[in-house]
C-alpha positions as a Markdown table, in Angstrom:
| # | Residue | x | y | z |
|---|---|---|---|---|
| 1 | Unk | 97.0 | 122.0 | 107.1 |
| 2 | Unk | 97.1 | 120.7 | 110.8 |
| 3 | Unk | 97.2 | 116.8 | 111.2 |
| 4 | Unk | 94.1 | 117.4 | 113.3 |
| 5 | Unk | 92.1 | 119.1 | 111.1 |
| 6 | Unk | 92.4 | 116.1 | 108.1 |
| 7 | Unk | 89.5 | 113.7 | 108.1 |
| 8 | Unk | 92.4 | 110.8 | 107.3 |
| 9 | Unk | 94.8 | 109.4 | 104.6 |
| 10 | Unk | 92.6 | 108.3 | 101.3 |
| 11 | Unk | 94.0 | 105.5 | 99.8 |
| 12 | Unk | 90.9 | 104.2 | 97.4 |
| 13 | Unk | 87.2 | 104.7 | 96.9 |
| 14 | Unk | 86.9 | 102.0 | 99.9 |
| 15 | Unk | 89.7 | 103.1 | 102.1 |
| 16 | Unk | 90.9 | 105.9 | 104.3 |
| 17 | Unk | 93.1 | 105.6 | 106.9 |
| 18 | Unk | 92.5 | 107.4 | 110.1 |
| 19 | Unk | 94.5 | 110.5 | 111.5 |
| 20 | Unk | 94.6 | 108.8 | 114.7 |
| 21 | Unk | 96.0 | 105.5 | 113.3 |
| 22 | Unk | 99.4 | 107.1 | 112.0 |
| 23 | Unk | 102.4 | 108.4 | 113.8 |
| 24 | Unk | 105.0 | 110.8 | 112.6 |
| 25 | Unk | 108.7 | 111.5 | 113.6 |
| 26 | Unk | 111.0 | 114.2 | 112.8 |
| 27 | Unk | 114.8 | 113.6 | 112.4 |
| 28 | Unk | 117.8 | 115.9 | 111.0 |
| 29 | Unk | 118.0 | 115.0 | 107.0 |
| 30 | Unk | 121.0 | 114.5 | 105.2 |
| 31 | Unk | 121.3 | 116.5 | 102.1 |
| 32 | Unk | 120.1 | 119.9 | 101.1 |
| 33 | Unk | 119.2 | 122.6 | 103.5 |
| 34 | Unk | 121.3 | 125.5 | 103.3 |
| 35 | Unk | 122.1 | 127.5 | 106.3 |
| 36 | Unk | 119.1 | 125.4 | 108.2 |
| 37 | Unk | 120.6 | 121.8 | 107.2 |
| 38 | Unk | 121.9 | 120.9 | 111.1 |
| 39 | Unk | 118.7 | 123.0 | 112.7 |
| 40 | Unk | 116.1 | 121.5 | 111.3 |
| 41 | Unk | 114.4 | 118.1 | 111.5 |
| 42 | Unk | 112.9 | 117.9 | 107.9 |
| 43 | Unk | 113.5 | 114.5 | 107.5 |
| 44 | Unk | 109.8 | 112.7 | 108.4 |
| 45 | Unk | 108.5 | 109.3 | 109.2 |
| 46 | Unk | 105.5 | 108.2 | 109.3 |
| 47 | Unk | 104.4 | 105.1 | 110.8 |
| 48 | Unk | 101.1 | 103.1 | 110.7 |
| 49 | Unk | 100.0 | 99.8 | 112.5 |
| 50 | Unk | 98.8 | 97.4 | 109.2 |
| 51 | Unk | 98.3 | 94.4 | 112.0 |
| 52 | Unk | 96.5 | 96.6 | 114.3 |
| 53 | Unk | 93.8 | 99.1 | 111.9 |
| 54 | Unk | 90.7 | 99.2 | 112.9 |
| 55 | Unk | 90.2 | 101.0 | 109.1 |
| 56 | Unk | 90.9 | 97.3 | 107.2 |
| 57 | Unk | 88.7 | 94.6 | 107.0 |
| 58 | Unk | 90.4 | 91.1 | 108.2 |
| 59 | Unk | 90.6 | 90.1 | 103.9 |
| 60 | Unk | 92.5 | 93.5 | 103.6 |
| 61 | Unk | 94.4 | 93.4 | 106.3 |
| 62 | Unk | 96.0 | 89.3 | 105.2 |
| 63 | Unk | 96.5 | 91.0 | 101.8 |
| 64 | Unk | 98.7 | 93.9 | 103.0 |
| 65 | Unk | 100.6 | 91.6 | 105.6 |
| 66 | Unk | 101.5 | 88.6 | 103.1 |
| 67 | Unk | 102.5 | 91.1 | 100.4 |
| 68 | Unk | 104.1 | 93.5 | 102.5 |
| 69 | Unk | 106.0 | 91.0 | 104.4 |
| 70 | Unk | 109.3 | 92.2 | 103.7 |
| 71 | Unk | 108.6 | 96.3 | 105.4 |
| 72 | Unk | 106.6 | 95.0 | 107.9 |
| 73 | Unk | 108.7 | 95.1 | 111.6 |
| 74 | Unk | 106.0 | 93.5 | 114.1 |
| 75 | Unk | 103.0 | 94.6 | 112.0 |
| 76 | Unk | 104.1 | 97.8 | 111.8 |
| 77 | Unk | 104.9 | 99.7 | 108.4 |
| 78 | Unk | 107.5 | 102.9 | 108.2 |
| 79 | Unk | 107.5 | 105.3 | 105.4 |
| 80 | Unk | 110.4 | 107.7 | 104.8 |
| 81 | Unk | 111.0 | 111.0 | 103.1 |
| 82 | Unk | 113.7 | 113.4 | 103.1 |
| 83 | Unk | 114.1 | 114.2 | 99.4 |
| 84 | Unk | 113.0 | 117.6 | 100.2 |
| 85 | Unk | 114.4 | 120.6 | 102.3 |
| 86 | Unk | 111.0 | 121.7 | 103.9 |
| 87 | Unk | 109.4 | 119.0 | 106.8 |
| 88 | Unk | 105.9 | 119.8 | 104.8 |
| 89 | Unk | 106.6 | 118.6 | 101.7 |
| 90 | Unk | 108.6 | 115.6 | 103.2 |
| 91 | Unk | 105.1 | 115.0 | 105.0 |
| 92 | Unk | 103.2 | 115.1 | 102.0 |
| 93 | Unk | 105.6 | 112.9 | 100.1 |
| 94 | Unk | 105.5 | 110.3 | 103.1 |
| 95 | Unk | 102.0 | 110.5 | 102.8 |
| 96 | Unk | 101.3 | 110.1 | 99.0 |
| 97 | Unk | 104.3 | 106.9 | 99.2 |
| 98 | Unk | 102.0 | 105.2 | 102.1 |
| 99 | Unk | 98.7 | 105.7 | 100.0 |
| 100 | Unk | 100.6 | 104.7 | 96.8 |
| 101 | Unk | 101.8 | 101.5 | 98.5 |
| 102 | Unk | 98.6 | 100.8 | 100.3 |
| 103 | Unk | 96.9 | 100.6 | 97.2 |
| 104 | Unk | 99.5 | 98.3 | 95.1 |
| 105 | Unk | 99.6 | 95.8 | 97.6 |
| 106 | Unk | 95.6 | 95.8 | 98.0 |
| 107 | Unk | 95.1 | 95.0 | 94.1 |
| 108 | Unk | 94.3 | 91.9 | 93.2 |
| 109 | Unk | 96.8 | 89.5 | 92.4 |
| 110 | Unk | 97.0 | 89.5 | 88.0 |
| 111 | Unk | 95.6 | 85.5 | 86.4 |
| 112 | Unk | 98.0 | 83.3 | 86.0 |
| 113 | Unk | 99.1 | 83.2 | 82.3 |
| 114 | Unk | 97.9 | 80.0 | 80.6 |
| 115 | Unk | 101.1 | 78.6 | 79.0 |
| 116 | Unk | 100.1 | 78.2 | 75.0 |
| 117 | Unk | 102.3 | 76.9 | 71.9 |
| 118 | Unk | 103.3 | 78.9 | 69.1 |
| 119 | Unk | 101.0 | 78.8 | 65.8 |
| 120 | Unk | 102.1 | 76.7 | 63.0 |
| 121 | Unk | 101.9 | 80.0 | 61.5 |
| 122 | Unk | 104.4 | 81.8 | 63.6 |
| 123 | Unk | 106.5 | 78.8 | 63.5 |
| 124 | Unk | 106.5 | 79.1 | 59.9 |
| 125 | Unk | 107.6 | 82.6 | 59.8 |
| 126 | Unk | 110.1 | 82.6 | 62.2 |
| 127 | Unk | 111.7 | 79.8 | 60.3 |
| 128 | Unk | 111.6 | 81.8 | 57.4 |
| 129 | Unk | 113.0 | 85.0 | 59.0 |
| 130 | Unk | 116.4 | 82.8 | 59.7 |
| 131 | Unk | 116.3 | 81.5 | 56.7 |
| 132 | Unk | 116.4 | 85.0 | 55.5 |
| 133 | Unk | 119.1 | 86.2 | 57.9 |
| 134 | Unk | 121.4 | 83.3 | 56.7 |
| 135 | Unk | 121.1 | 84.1 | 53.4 |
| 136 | Unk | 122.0 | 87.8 | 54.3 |
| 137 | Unk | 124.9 | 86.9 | 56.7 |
| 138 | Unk | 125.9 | 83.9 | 53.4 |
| 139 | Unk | 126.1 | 86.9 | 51.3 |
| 140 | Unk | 128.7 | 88.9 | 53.1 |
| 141 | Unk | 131.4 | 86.2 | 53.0 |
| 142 | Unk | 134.2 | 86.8 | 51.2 |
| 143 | Unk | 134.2 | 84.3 | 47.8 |
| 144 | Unk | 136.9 | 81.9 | 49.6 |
| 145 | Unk | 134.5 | 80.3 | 52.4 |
């Protein structure tokens, strides 16, 4: 299906990303490709502006910049695929990486854990599993030790 023709990239319930915000480009891929390997540009990048989206909301867009500090170059994220020989499915694989990363970094961070002690009854029975595994390991001595 024509780029034109898509209403956007949908990452969530909340958030699609315009056509018009993302930029492809087409380089020769290393790998697989048969007779067409040095012809064809199937290897596909596609690029998207995180610092300058019009689709994010300013909470969305200092999520995706503090936790995707590390891809970010200037704002700007890059997605590559060339894991397949066709520039279609390198496309849609490009595409469905960007979504999935989208949406990871958008989650919520997890609680912090609330550090607890160990139960006087797990205590208990972890001192008794040693106690246990001595006696096994006492066992299998020979008589002289």
């Amino acid at each position: 299906m024509p780029a034109v023709h898509r209403p956007g990239l949908r990452v969530d319930a909340r958030l699609t990303i315009p056509e018009s915000e993302l930029s492809w480009r087409f380089s020769r891929s290393s790998g697989p490709g048969g007779q067409g390997v040095n012809t064809a540009d199937s290897r596909a990048e596609l690029v998207w502006d995180v610092a300058g989206s019009a689709a994010l909301s300013a909470v969305q867009r200092e999520r995706l910049v503090t936790s995707l500090s590390g891809r970010l170059v200037d704002g700007v994220l890059t997605i590559t695929a060339s894991e397949h020989r066709s520039q279609l499915r390198n496309r849609d694989a490009a595409r469905m990486r960007l979504a999935t990363l989208v949406a990871d970094a958008l989650r919520p961070p997890s609680p912090v854990r609330r550090p607890t002690k160990p139960s006087r009854g797990s205590r208990e029975r972890r001192l008794e599993a040693k106690k246990r595994r001595t006696d096994v390991k006492r066992l299998r001595r020979p008589p002289g030790d």
